[in-house]
C-alpha positions in Angstrom: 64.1 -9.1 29.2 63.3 -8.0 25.4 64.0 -4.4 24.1 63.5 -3.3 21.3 66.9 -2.1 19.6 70.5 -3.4 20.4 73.7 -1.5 20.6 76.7 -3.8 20.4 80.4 -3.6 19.9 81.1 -0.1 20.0 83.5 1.9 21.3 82.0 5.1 22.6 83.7 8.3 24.1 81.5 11.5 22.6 79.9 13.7 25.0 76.3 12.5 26.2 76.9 9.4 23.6 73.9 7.2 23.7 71.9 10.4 25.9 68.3 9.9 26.6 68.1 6.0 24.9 65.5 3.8 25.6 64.2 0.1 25.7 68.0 -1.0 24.3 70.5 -3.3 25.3 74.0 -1.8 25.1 76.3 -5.0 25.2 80.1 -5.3 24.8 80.5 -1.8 24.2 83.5 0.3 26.2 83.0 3.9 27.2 86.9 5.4 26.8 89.1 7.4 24.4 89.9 11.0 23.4 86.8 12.7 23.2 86.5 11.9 26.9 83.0 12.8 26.8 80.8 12.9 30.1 77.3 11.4 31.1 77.3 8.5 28.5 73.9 7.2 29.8 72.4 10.2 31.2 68.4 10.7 31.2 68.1 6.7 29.7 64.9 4.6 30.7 64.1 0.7 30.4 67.4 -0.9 29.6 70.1 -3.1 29.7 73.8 -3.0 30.2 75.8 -6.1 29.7 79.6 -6.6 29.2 80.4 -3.2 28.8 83.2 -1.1 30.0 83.3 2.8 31.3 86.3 4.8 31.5 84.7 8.2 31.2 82.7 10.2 33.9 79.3 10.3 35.0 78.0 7.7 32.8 74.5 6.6 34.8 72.8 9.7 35.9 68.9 10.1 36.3 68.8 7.0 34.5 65.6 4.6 35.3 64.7 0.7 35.0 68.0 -0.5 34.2 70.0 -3.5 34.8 74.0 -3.7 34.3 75.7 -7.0 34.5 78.8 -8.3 33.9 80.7 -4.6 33.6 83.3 -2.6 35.0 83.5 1.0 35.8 87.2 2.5 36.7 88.5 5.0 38.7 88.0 7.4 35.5 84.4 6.7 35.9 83.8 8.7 38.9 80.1 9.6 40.4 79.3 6.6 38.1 75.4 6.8 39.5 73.8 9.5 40.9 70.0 10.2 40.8 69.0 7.2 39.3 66.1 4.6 40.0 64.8 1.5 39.8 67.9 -0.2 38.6 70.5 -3.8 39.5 73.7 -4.1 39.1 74.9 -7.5 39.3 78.8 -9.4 38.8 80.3 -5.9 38.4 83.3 -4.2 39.4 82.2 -0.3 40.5 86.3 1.3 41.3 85.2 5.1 40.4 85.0 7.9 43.6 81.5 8.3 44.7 79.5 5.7 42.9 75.7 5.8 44.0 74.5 9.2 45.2 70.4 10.0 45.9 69.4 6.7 44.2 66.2 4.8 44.6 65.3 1.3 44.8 68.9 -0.1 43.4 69.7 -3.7 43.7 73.6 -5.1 44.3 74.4 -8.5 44.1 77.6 -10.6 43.3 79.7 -7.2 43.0 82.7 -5.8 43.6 83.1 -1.9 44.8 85.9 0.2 45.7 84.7 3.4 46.0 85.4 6.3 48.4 82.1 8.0 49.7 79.7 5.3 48.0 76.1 4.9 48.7 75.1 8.3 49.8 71.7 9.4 50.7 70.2 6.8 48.4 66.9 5.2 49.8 65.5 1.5 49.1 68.5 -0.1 48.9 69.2 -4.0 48.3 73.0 -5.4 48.7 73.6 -8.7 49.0 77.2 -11.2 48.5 79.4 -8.0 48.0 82.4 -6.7 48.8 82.6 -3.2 49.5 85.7 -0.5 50.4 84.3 2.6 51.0 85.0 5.6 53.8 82.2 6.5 54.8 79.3 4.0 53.4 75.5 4.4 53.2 76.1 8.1 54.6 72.6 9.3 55.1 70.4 6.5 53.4 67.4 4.7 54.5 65.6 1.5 53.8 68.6 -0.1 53.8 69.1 -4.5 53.4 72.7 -5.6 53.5 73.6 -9.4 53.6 76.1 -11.5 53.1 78.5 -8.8 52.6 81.7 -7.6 53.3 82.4 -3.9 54.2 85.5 -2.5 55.0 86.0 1.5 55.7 86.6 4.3 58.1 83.0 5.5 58.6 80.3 3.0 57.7 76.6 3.2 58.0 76.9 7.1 59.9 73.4 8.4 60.0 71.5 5.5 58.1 67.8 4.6 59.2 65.4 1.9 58.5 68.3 -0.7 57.9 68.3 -4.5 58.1 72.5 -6.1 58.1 72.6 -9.6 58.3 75.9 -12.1 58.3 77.9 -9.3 57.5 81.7 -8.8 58.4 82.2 -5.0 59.0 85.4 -3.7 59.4 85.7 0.2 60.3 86.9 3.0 63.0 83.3 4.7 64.0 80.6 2.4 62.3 76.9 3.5 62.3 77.2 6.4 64.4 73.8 8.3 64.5 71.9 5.0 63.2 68.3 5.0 63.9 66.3 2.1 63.8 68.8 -0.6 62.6 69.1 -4.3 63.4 72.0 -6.4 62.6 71.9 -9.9 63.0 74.3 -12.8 62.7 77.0 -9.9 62.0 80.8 -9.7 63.3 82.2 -5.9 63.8 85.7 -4.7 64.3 86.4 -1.0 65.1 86.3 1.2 67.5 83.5 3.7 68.9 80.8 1.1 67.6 76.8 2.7 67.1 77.7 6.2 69.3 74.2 8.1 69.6 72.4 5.5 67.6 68.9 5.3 68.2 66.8 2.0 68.7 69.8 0.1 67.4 69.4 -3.9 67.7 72.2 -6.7 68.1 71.6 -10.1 67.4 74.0 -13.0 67.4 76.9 -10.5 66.7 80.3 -10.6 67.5 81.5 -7.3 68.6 85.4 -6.3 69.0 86.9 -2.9 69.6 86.9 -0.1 72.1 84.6 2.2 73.6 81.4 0.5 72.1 77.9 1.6 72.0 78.1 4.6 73.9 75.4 7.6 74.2 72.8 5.2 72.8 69.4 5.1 73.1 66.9 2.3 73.1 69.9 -0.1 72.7 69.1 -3.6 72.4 71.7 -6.4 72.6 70.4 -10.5 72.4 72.8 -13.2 72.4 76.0 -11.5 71.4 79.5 -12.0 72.4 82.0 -9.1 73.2 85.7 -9.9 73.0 88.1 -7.5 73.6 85.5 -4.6 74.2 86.1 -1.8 77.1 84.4 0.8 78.2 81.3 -0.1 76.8 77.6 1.5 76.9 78.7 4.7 78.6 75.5 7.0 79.3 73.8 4.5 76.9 69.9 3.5 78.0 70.5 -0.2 77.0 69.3 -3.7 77.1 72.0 -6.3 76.8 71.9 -9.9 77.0 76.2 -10.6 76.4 77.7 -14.0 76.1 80.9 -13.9 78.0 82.7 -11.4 79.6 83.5 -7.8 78.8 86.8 -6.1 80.1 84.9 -3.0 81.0 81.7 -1.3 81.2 81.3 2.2 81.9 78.1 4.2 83.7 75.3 3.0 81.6 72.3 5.6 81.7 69.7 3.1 82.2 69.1 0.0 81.8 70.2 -3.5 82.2 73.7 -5.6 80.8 74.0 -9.0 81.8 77.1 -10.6 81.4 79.4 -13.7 82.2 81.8 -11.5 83.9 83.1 -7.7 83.6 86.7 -7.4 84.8 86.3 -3.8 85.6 83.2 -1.7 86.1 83.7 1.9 85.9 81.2 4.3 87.8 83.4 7.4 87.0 80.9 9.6 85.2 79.3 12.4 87.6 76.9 14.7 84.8 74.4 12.3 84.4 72.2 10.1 87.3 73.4 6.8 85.9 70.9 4.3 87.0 71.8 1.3 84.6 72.4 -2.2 86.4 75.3 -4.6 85.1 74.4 -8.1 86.2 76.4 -11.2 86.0 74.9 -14.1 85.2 74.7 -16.8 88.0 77.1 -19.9 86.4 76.0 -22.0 89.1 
């Protein structure tokens, strides 16, 4: 991309320092020092970021039609990007507390994030060959596609909609509790209390691992997954399951039907509720 002026080679650490630029390419600059000015980039439009280095708070708000590459923004530089749009980050390391807040349409590739409370109630949302460790991730966003990615933290995906994950490792406690209308596909998940009250939450080809999964769901779809290790699963959930293998336990599904390989216990110990659901095991024979 072409812009018009270039800002190279400085070091920058006045309040609102480059405030309200546009169609520039800010390269090899660092964002650190005494002033320890705030919101660097604040209010900037149609321009680049390469190389550059941010120590200082707030530095990308209501920013638009941006890319970043090849930087780094520290712990310092905390609620890096909030109410921004239209922007990529890519080959970046994102350390600072709360990075991404009410974005739009923000690309993520090749990255690095260690953020507590990232990616919150942002919409249009593209990640892909990242690593991410957050508490609780994507917390209220929408129009969500994850893949090839690594996410590790407490509270993952809680209340997200409109989300495609695909051959992702997720590694969490309670992982997209609330979800609506989410598919995951080729994914493996470790954690416990896996997609509680989700709604219209799909499964395919995932490897699921951890207690008490996928309870209090509705329209819950599993195809072709495997479920090591998991007990107590789908309890008053209305679900569709098609599970390679055996599960140590299932407990009262609402409705519905799981098919299995085996399940060494099934528990029908939950009297509020007319559980219907039917646990079959398939004929090996």
């Amino acid at each position: 991309m072409t812009y018009k002026d270039v800002i190279r080679g400085q070091k920058l650490d006045g309040e609102r320092a480059l405030y309200n630029t546009k169609h520039a390419l800010i390269a090899d600059c660092s964002f650190e020092g005494p002033a320890d000015g705030e919101s660097a980039l604040k209010e900037c439009s149609d321009f680049g970021v390469e190389n550059c280095f941010f120590a200082l708070r707030y530095p990308l708000w209501h920013a638009s039609d941006f890319r970043v590459s090849g930087s780094e923004m520290t712990e310092n530089a905390r609620a890096a990007v909030w109410y921004s749009k239209n922007g990529e980050f890519s080959d970046c390391r994102l350390n600072g507390i709360k990075v991404f807040r009410e974005c739009d349409n923000i690309v993520i590739k090749d990255c690095l994030i260690d953020s507590p409370e990232s990616c919150w109630r942002c919409r249009r949302m593209d990640m892909s060959d990242t690593k991410v460790v957050s508490e609780y991730l994507f917390f209220g966003s929408s129009d969500l596609h994850i893949k090839n990615c690594a996410l590790d933290g407490k509270y993952p995906l809680q209340y997200v909609e409109n989300a495609l994950i695909e051959n992702c490792e997720i590694n969490f406690k309670d992982a997209l509790w609330h979800a609506k209308n989410a598919t995951l596909k080729n994914c493996v998940l470790h954690g416990e209390y896996l997609g509680w009250y989700s709604e219209n939450l799909v499964l395919e080809n995932c490897v699921i691992d951890g207690t008490q999964p996928l309870c209090y769901c509705k329209n819950l779809t599993l195809v072709n997954c495997r479920m090591p290790n998991c007990d107590l699963a789908f309890e008053l959930s209305d679900v569709h399951a098609d599970v390679n293998g055996e599960i140590l336990s299932v407990r009262s599904p609402l409705s519905g039907e799981v098919i299995c390989d085996g399940a060494g216990e099934i528990v029908n110990d939950v009297t509020c509720q007319n559980c219907t659901g039917k646990i079959r095991i398939r004929n090996k024979s």
